[in-house]
N, C-alpha and C positions, 0 to 999 in steps of 0.2 A: 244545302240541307239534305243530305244523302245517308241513308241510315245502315246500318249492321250491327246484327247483335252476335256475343259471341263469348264465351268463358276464357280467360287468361289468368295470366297472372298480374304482376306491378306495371308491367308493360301498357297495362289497356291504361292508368291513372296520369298517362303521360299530356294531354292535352289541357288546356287552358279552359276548355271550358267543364272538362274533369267530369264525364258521365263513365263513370270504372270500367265495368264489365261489358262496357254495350261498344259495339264495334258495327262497321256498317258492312251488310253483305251487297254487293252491288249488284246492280239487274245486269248486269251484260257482263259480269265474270261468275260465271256459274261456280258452283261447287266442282272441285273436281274428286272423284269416288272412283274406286275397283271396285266392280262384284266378286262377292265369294265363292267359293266354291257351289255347284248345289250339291256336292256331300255332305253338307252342314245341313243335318234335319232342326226347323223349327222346334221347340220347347212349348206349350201351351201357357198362360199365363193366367191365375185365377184372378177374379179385380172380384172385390168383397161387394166396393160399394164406389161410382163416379158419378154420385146423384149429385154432391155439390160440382162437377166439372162443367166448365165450359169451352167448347175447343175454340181456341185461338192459338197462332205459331208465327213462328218467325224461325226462316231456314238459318241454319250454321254456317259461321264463316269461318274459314281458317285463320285459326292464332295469330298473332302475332301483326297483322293490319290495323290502323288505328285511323280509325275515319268516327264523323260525328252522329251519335244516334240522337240526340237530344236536340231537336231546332224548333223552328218557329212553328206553333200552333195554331188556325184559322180558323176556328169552327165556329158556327154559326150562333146565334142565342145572345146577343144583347140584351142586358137588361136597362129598361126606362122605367122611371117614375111610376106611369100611370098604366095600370091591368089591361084597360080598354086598349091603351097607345101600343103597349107589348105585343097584344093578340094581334091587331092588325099590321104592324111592322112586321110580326112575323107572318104574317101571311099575303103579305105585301111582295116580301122578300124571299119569299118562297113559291107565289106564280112567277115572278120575277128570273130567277134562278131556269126555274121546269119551261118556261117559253124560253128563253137561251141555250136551254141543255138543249131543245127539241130544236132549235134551227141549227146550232152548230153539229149535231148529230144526221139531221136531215143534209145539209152541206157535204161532212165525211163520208156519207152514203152514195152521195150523187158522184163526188171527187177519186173517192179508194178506186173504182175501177181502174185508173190511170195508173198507178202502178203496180197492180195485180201481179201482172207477168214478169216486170223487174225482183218484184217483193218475193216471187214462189223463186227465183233462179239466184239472188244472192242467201236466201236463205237457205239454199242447197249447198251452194259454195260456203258457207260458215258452216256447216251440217257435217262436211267433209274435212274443212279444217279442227272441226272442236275434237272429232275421231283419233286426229292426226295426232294432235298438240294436246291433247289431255295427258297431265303429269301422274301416273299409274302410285301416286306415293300414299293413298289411301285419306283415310280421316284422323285424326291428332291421336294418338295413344296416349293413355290415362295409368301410369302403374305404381300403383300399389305393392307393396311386400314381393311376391313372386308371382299376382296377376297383375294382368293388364286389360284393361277395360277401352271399347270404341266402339262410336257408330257407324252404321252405314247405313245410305238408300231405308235409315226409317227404324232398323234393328240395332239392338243392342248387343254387344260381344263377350263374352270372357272368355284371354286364354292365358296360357301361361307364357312368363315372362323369358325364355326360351326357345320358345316352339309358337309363336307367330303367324308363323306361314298360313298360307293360302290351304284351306280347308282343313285347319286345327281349332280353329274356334267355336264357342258355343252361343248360339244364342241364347239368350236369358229371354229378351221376351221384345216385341214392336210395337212401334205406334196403332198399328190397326188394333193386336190384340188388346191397347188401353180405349179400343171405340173412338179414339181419333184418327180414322183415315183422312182427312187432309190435311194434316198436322205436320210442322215441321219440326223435330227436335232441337231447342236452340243453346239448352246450357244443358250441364251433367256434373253433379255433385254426390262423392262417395264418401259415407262416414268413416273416420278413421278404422274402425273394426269389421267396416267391410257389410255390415248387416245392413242397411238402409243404402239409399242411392235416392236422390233427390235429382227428377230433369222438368225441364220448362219445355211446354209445347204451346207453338204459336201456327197461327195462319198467315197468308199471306193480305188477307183482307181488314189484320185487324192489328194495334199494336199491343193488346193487353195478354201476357200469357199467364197460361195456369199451371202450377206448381204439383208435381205426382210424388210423394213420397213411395218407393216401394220398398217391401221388405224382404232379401234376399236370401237364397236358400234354394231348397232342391226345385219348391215351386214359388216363382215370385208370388208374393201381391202385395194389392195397395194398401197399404196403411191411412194416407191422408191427402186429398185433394187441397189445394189451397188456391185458389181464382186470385187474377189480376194481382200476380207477383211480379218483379222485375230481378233482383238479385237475392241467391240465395248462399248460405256459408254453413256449413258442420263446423262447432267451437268446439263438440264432444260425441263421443260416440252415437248417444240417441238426442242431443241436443240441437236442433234446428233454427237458425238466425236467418229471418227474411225481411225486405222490403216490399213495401206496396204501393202499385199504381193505379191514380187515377188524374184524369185528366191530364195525359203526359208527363203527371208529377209523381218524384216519391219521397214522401215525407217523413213517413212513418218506419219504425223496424221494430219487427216481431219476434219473440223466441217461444218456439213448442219445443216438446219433449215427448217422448215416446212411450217410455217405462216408467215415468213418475208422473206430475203432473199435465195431463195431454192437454188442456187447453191453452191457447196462444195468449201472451202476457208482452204487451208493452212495454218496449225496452226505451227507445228512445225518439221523441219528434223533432223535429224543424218547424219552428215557426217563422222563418223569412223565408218568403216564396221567392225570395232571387236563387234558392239551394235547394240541392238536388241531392239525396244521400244514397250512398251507393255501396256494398259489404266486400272483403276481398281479407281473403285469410294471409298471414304472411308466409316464406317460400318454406319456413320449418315450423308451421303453424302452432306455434308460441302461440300466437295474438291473433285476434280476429279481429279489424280495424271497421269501424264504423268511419264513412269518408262524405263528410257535407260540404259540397264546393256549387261554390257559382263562378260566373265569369271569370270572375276578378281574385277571388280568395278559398283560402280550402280551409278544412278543420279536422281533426283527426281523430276520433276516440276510439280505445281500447278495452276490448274482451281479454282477459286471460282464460285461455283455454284451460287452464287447470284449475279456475275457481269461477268455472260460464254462468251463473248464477248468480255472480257481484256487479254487483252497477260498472258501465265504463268508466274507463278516466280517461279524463284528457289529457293529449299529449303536449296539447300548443292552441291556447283563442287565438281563432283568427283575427287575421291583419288585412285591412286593405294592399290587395297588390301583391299580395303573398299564398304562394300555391305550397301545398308541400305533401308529402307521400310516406309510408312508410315502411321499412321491412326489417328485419329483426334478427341478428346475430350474434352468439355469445352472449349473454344479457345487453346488449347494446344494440340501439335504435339507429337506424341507419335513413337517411331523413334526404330522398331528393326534392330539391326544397330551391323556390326563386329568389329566398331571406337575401338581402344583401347586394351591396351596384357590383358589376349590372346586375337588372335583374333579370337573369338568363337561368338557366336550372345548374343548380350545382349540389355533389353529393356529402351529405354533413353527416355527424355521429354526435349520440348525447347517449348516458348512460339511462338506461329505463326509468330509473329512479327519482331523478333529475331533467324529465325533457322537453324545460321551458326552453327558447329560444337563446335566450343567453347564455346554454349551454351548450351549445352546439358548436363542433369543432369542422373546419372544412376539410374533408379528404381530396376530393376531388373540384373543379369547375369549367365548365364548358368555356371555349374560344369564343370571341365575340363572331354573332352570325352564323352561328351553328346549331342547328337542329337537333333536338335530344329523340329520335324515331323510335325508339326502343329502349328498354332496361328489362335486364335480368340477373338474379342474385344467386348466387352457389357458396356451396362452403365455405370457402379460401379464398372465393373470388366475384366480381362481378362482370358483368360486358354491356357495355353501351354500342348501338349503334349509334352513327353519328351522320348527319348531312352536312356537308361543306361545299359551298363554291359548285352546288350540283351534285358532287361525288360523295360517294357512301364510304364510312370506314367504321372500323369494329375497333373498339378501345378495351382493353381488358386490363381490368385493376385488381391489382393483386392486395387483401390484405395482409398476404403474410409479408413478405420481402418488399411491401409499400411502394410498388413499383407500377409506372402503367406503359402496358405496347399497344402501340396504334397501328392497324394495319389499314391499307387503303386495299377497298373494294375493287372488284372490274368494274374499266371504265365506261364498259355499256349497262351496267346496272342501276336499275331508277328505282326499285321498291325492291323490299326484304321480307322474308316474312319468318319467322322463327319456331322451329318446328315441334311439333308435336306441345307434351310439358315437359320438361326437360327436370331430373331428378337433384335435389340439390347438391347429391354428391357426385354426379357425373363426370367422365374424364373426358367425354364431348360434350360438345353442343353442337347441333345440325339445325340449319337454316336454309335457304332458297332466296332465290337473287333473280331478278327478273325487270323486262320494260314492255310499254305500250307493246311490241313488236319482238321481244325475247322470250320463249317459253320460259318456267321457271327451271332455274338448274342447280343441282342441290350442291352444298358446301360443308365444311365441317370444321371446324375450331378445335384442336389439342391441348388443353389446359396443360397435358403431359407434357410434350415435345413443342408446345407453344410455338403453335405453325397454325396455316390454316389449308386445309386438302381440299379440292376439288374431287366430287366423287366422281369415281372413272364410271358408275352404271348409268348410262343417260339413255333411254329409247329414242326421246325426240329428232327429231332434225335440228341439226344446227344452222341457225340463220348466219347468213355471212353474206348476203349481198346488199345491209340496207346500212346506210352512217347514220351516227350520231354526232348532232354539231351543237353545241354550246354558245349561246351568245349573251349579249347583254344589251338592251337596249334603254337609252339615258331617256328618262323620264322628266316631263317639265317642270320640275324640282332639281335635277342633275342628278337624283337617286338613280345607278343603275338596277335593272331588272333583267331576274334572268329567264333566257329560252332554251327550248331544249326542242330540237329539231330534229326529226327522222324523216328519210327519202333513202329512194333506191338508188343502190351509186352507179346505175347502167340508164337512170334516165339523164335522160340529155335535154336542154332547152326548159331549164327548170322554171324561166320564168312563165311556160306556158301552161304549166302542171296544175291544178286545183289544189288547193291548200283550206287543211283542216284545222281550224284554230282552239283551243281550247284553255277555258279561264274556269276559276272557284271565288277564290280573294274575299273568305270572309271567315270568322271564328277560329282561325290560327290553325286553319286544318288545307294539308299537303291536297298538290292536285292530285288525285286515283292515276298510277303510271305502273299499275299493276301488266300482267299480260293481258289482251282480249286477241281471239280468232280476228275481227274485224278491222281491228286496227293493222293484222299484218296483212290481210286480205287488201286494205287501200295501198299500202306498201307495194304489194308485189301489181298491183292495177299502175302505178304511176303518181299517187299520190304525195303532198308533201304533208307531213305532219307537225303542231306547234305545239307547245304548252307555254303558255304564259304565265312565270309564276308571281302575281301583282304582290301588294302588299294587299294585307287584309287575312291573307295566306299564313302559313307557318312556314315555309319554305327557309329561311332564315332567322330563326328563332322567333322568340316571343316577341321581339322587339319590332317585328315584319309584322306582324300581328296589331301589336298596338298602336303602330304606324299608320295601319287602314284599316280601322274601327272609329265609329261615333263622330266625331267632327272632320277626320279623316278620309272620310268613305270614298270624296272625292278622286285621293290620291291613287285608289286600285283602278279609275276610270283610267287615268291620266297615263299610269304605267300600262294598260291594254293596249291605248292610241300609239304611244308609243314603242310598242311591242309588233303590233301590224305595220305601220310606216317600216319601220327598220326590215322587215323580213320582204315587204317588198322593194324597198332600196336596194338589198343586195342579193335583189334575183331571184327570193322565192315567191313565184305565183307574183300575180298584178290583184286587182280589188274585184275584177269583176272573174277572178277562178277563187274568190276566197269565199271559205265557209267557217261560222262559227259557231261552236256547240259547248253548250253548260246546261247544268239543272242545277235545281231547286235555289240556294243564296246565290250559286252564279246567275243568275237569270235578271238579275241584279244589276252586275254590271253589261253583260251580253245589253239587256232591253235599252240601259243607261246608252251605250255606245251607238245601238240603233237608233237615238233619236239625235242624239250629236255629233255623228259621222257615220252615217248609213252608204256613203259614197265609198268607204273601205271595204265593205263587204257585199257578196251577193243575196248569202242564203244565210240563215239562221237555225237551226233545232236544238230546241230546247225543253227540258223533260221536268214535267212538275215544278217549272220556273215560280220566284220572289218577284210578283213584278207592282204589287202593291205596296211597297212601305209607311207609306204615311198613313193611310187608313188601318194598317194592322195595326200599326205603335200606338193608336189612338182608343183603340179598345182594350182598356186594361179588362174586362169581363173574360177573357179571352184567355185559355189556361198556362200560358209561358208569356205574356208579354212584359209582366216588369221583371221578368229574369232577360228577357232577350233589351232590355234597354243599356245593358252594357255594353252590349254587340253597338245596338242602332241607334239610341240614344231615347230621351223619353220628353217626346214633343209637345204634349200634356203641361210642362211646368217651363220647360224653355224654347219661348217664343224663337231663337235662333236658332234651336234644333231645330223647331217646324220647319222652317225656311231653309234650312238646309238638308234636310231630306225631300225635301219638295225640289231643291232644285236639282237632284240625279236621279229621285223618283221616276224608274221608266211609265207607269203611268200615267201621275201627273204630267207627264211632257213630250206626250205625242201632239204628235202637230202634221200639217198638209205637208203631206214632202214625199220624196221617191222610196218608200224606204225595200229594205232587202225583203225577199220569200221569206218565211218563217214558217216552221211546219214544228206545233208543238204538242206533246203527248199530256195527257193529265189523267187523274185518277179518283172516281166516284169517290171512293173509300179513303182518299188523304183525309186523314187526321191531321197532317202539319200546312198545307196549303191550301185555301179555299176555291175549291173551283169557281165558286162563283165570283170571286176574284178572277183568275185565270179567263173564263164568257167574259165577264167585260171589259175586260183588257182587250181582247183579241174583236168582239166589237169594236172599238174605238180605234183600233190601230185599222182594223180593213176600213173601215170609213175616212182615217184620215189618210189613205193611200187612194182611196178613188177619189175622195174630192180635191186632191191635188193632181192625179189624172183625168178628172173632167177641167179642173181650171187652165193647163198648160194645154190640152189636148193637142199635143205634136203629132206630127205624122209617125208611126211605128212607137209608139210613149210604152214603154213598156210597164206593166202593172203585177205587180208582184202577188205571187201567193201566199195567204193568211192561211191558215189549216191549222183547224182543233182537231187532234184524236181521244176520245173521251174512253177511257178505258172501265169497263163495269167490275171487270178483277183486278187484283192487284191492287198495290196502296205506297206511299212514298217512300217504305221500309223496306219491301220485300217482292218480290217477283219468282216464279218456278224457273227453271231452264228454258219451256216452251215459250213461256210467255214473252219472257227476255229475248229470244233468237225473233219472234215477230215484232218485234217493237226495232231492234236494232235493223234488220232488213225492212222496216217501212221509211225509217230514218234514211237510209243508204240508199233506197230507190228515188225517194224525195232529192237528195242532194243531187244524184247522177241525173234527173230531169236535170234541173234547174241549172245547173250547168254541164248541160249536154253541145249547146251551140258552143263552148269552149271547151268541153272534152270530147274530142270527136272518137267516135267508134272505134279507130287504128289506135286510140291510148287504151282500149279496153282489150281483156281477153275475151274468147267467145263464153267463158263463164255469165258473163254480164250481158251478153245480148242475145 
């Protein structure tokens, strides 16, 4: 349950659980930014009027990453029967809560000294390598006619679409000058004509952002404030289409107008709370597409930009089981679309006119067990990436000569990320190729000479001392699963090496194998690193997906177990050098696996963990829960559901036993996980860890550490840089304790001691 937000194009609509534009910024992959010149003098900015403003933000994530912003919701507020029963539940439930916050706080106080000194000296060492390994390719360019428009560090740019460079650009205007200083900029929308500019500013503390219309010109200003928006779209010059959030829902879409009628006029609702409606213009903004999806099914309705004022149409009523997207060339609909066995994504065409289902013709369709990570559409052409068998490849489909080439990626490359916006007439397309332990390194695609270039400018260091090894471990179903394994190829005696294990396996979303400083940092220390990519996952298509969802859920357990046995079979690390780390739905299976073979591993961290299921799915009151019962099922009406989320439920099914250290971080201000969920988990589990080491009381019984870190900033969405580099250095001090008696000192550099 890992969130980032973030503006693309058709690319973000790729996920199965289809939240469009919202993308997850991770806490431990910072933004990476150039500063400007400072011969760039700031511009002043007049702001008329931000009395309707509220600042809330959410920082920006680069393009082209498709992670889930939309998960499970925990927030507190049952409602009962009886007024009297209400008040006192909730306040029942809220000394409750405040005496848990206040011992496990009291705990982490007594505890943090302990690794104080590890936590200030790996945070030096990631401090050095972020320096190192930051990829200097700036923030996404946005171009218009012959400007081009970018943020940075909070500012806003124009320059010309020639002249680029490092101290040619102008500011227009920054978040401080809007009186949001802790604001993050998260989306950026310019009207066709260049007059307006529409951006969303969010906090770190909150999920709801507010919408700044400004009016562009020698001196900006604001025209109109709009609070608690999520997606916004220009149909027309001064015509504005947004959606609104409340309670992690959006349901509603609105259109204002600038020069004619200014007040906001209800265009279209959703009334099944399983759907989430989300706005995304197409790549030749023809159409403005209204996009209502849940789990399981999507819907499509269309704006014409050339008559924004007429009710949408629809393209296609949804279908159970049926996802579909849309972008628009030629007058003809181009429809990636799950219609038809298998049901994997494949790219169909219907003429505008005509675009029921049963018109639709197939162009293209994906191989069985292949991952659609990306789509983007151009003139003449389109490009898919593609996952297979582990390995990335770029498919370019031609519509003129009806043709498609498949290229395969490097084979050290685990995540892509697709650069900038890319114009739909362009003779390139540039992207970036990167893993756990690879900086990113940029590539370029020739629609021309239909080739794909390796750019020769690379600052970074090139890694070359660490493999990549590919496995598959057979699951107790015979399903294999696959791993993907990094270690330094100069350690020797791997199976004495500490191994970091890492799972997700839920809502059809990839595990994050972007780069992090940290992860190369355990590399170069002597570390093995794992990902296990379970089912539950999207790692191989949808069907990996629906494999480990809802009565399934089981099966992401199964393929874990069997993901760590295999890795220690053939020599990486043994159980008592392993470690395993997930957040928020991973937490899911991690806590699941700690209570049914806590003998495989040592250590646990786990960041804003799911470790309640069955009491969440039980509170429909709760603002995404009968949308998330596709995912987990809905234990309310079947008696089998219950019992089957009760029996991988990590909380229901702690019990007296040895289990590993656990060291987990949480966040006052989660909107999507209840802490007070998270207190009594971690209650229950350190009580059933002593009173299984008072019952055996052996001589040297070793008794594992529980550890809450309760964070007061910060929220399940979003994190600063700072706050991220402390969090991952309390994590990596935690683990190097607890397996210290098996990592001895000569495995460390003197960075670490």
């Amino acid at each position: 349950m890992k969130v980032r937000m973030c503006c693309a194009g058709l690319r973000n609509l790729l996920q199965d659980w289809l939240s469009f534009s919202a993308k997850c910024y991770c806490k431990h992959n910072p933004p990476q930014t150039v500063s400007l010149s400072s011969k760039i003098g700031p511009r002043k900015c007049h702001i008329l009027d931000c009395s309707e403003s509220t600042p809330c933000t959410h920082r920006t994530a680069p393009s082209g990453s498709i992670l889930p912003c939309r998960f499970f919701s925990c927030k507190e507020g049952a409602k009962v029967p009886s007024k009297r029963k209400q008040n006192t539940s909730i306040v029942t439930s809220d000394l409750l809560h405040k005496n848990l916050l206040k011992s496990e706080q009291k705990n982490w106080n007594n505890i943090s000294p302990t690794y104080k000194a590890m936590t200030k000296r790996i945070r030096k060492k990631l401090e050095e390598l972020h320096n190192i390994y930051t990829l200097t390719s700036g923030s996404p360019r946005m171009r218009l006619g012959e400007n081009v428009y970018f943020e940075e560090n909070g500012y806003i740019f124009l320059a010309k679409a020639d002249d680029v460079g490092e101290g040619n650009a102008e500011i227009l205007f920054s978040v401080e000058d809007l009186g949001f200083s802790d604001a993050f900029i998260q989306r950026i929308r310019i009207s066709p004509d260049q007059r307006y500019m529409a951006i969303s500013l969010k906090s770190e503390n909150s999920e709801e952002a507010t919408c700044i219309i400004m009016k562009l010109g020698n001196l900006p200003v604001v025209e109109k404030v709009i609070p608690s928006v999520f997606s916004f779209e220009w149909a027309a010059n001064d015509v504005l289409y947004y959606t609104t959030q409340k309670n992690l829902k959006c349901q509603n879409v609105f259109m204002t107008t600038f020069t004619y009628q200014k007040h906001p006029k209800l265009v279209y609702t959703e009334q099944d709370a399983r759907f989430f409606v989300d706005l995304y213009c197409t790549k030749d903004r023809r159409f403005l597409t209204i996009n209502s999806n849940s789990k399981t099914s999507s819907e499509v309705w269309l704006v014409d930009c050339r008559r924004p004022f007429e009710p949408p149409a629809l393209v296609q009523a949804r279908t159970m089981g049926v996802f579909y997207h849309i972008e628009h060339r030629k007058d003809q609909l181009y429809i990636l679309t799950t219609y038809g066995e298998p049901a994997e994504y494949k790219l169909m065409k219907a003429p505008v006119a005509s675009s029921g289902k049963e018109n639709w013709q197939l162009v293209y369709a994906l191989e069985e067990k292949t991952k659609l990570v990306d789509f983007e559409m151009f003139s003449d052409d389109c490009i898919m990436f593609l996952k297979n068998a582990g390995h990335l490849y770029l498919n370019v489909i031609s519509f003129v000569s009806h043709s498609v080439q498949s290229i395969k990626l490097p084979t050290w490359a685990c995540e892509f990320e697709l650069e900038s916006y890319p114009e739909l007439t362009t003779s390139t397309c540039y992207f970036q190729l990167s893993s756990p332990v690879h900086p990113p390194k940029r590539f370029a695609y020739s629609f021309k000479e239909n080739n794909l270039i390796e750019q020769a400018v690379q600052e970074v260091p090139i890694i070359t001392n660490c493999h990549t090894t590919r496995l598959l471990a057979k699951s107790k179903d015979e399903t294999l699963v696959p791993i993907t394994v990094f270690h330094n190829k100069n350690s020797k005696e791997l199976h004495r090496r500490p191994l970091l294990v890492h799972v997700y396996g839920a809502y059809g979303i990839d595990l994050n194998m972007s780069f992090k400083e940290e992860k190369l940092m355990l590399i170069e220390e002597g570390w093995i690193l794992a990902y296990c990519h379970v089912r539950g996952g999207g790692e191989q298509g949808l069907g990996w997906h629906r494999d480990g969802r809802q009565h399934n859920k089981l099966k992401g357990l199964h393929d874990l177990r069997a993901c760590i046995r295999l890795l220690h079979q053939l020599g990486f690390s043994q159980p008592k050098h392993t470690a395993l780390a997930a957040a928020s739905a991973g937490g899911v299976l991690a806590g699941a696996l700690s209570n049914t073979d806590p003998e495989l591993i040592r250590a646990m961290v786990l960041q804003a963990p799911f470790v309640d299921v069955l009491n969440t799915m039980m509170k429909t009151q709760l603002p995404l829960t009968i949308e998330e019962q596709e995912e987990w099922g809905n234990p309310l009406e079947d008696e089998k559901c219950m019992k089957y989320i009760k029996s991988y439920c990590p909380y229901q099914n702690i019990k007296p036993q040895c289990y590993p250290s656990v060291f987990i971080t949480a966040y006052e201000n989660d909107e999507r996980i209840p802490l007070t969920g998270i207190l009594q988990y971690v209650q229950k589990l350190r009580k059933a860890a002593l009173d299984h080491a008072s019952r055996t009381s052996k001589k040297g019984n070793w008794i594992p550490n529980i550890i809450l870190d309760v964070q007061e900033s910060g929220s399940h969405c979003d994190s600063s840089w700072e706050h991220s580099l402390n969090e991952v250095a309390r994590h990596l001090a935690f683990l190097n304790r607890e397996l210290e008696e098996v990592c001895h000192p000569q495995h460390h550099s003197k960075s670490w001691k």
